[in-house]
N, C-alpha and C positions, 0 to 999 in steps of 0.2 A: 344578569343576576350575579350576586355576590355570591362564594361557595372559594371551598379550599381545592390547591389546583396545585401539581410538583413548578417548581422553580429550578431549573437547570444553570449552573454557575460554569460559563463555558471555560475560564480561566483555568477552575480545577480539573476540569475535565481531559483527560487523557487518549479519550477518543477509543477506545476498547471495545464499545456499543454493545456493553451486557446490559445498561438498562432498555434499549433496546429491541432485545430478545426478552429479556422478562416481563415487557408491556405486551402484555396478553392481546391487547385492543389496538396497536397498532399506532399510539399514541405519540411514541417519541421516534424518531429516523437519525440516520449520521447525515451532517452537511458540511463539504468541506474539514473531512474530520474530526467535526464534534456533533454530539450528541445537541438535539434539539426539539423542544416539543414543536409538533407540526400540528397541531389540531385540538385545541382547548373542548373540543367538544368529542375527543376519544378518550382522553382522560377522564377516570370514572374515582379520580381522588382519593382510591386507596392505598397507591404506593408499593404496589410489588417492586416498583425499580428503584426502589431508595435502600436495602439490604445487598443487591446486586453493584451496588456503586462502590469500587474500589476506592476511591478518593473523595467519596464525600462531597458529588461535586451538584446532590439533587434535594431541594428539602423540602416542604410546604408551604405554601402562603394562601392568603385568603385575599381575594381582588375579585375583578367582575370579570368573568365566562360566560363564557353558552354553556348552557345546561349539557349535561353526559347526554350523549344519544348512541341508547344500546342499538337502535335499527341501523344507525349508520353501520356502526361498528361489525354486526355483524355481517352487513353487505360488504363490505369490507373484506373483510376474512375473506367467504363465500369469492371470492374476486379475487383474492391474491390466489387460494388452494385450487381455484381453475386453469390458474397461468402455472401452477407448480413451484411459484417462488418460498422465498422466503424473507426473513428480516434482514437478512445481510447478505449482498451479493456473494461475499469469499463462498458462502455456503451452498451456492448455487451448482445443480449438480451439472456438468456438461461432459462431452467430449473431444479430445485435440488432436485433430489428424496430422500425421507425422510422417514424412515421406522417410522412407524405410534406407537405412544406411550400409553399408556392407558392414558385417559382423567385425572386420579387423580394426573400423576404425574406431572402434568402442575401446581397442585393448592399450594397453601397457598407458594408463592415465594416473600418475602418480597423484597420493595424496599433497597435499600445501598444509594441512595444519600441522603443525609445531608447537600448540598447548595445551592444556588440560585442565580443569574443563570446561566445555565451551559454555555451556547454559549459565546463564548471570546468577539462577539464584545460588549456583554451585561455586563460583570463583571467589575466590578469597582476594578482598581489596589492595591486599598488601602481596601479592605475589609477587616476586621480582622480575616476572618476564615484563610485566607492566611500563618498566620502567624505561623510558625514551622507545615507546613504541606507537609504532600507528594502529591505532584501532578500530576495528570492526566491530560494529555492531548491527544485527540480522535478524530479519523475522523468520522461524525457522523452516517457513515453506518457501523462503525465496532460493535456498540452495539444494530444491527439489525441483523448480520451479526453471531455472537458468542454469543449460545444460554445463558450461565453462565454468559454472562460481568456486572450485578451486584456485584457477589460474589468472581469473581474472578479479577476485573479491579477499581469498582467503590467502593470496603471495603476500610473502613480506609482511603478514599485520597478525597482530593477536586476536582475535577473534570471538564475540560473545553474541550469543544467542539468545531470542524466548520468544514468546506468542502474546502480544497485547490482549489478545482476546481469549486465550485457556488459561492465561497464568494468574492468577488471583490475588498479583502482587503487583504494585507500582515500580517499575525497578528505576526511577529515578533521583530515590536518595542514592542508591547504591553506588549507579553509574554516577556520583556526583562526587562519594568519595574515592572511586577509581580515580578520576581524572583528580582531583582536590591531593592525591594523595604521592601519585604516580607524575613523573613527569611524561605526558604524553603528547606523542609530536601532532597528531592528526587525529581528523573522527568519521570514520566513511559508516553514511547509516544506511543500508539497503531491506529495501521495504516493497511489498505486493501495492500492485495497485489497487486494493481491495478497500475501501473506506476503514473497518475496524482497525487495515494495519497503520493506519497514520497515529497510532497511539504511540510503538516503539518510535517514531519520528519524535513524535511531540516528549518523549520521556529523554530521549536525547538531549536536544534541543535546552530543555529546563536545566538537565547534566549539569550544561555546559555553560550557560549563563549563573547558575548557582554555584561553580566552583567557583568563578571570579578569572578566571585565566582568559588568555585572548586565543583560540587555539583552531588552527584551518580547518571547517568542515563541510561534507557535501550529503546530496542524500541520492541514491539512486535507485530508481522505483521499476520495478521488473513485472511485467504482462501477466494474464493467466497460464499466454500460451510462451513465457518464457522471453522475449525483448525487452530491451531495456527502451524504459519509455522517456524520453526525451523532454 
């Protein structure tokens, strides 16, 4: 049948996965980082996930589907709230056993930041520490997440922060006139291995091909339980 059905623009899509979470039905999943409709027949064509799209990346169209099927959908449901899950694995509640360390080698851990402040929508493009640095750019549970990310993420680099999926902003004009603006030597992106976080990946990534500059970067993607995953 012919019927109106969302359209997902994977281009614009930043991989954040609120729409998501706002598809009641289960309708859209992240693949490989982007948002994707999985089942023309959980879409019930009203578009909760089209207000939730920070980038405009999901719209309408009218083509030939399978008809909505409310029974699916709620077997569905029924079947996810058995297993305890939810729409996005980061969100997944677990626990990480920790083989227990002696108390002293927890102490005398200096800080490594050197700037202020860290969170992207807070920095101002023109700050002059910007200037001939190497930057860090972070999802802000990975320096929760990996117990070293002082000494091994935040030496030596200037450092900026946010959460693809709580922040309600695209931070990749921003990041584009940081780098556009600043001569910047390097771009280390460190990101959870959670599907929503490949959006700070992908905001990078765009940064950096929109400023026009040719500039060495790397990404490196850190576990639940803390490893850096290879």
């Amino acid at each position: 049948m012919k019927r109106k059905i969302i359209e997902i623009n994977e281009e614009k899509c930043n991989g954040c996965g609120a729409c998501a979470r706002a598809c009641h039905e289960g309708a859209i999943g992240m693949v490989n980082g982007k948002a994707r409709l999985l089942r023309d027949d959980y879409c019930d064509g009203l578009g909760d996930c089209l207000p939730a799209c920070p980038t405009n990346a999901i719209t309408f169209v009218e083509r030939e589907a399978l008809a909505y099927n409310e029974e699916a959908v709620l077997a569905a449901k029924k079947a996810r709230e058995h297993k305890s899950e939810c729409g996005c694995p980061g969100g997944r509640a677990m626990a990480l056993d920790r083989e227990e360390k002696p108390a002293e080698t927890a102490c005398n851990v200096s800080s490594q930041l050197r700037t202020w402040p860290v969170q992207i929508k807070l920095a101002a493009v023109n700050a002059p520490y910007f200037d001939g640095a190497n930057l860090l750019i972070a999802a802000d549970c990975s320096a929760y997440a990996y117990g070293n990310f002082h000494n091994d993420f935040i030496r030596n680099k200037v450092c900026l922060i946010g959460c693809p999926k709580l922040d309600s902003t695209d931070y990749s004009e921003k990041l584009t006139e940081i780098i556009s603006r600043n001569d910047i030597k390097s771009v280390t992106v460190v990101r959870m291995e959670v599907p929503c976080c490949g959006g700070i990946e992908m905001m990078a990534k765009k940064a950096i091909q929109n400023s026009g500059k040719f500039i060495p970067w790397n990404v490196v993607t850190v576990s639940l339980d803390g490893r850096i995953i290879e």
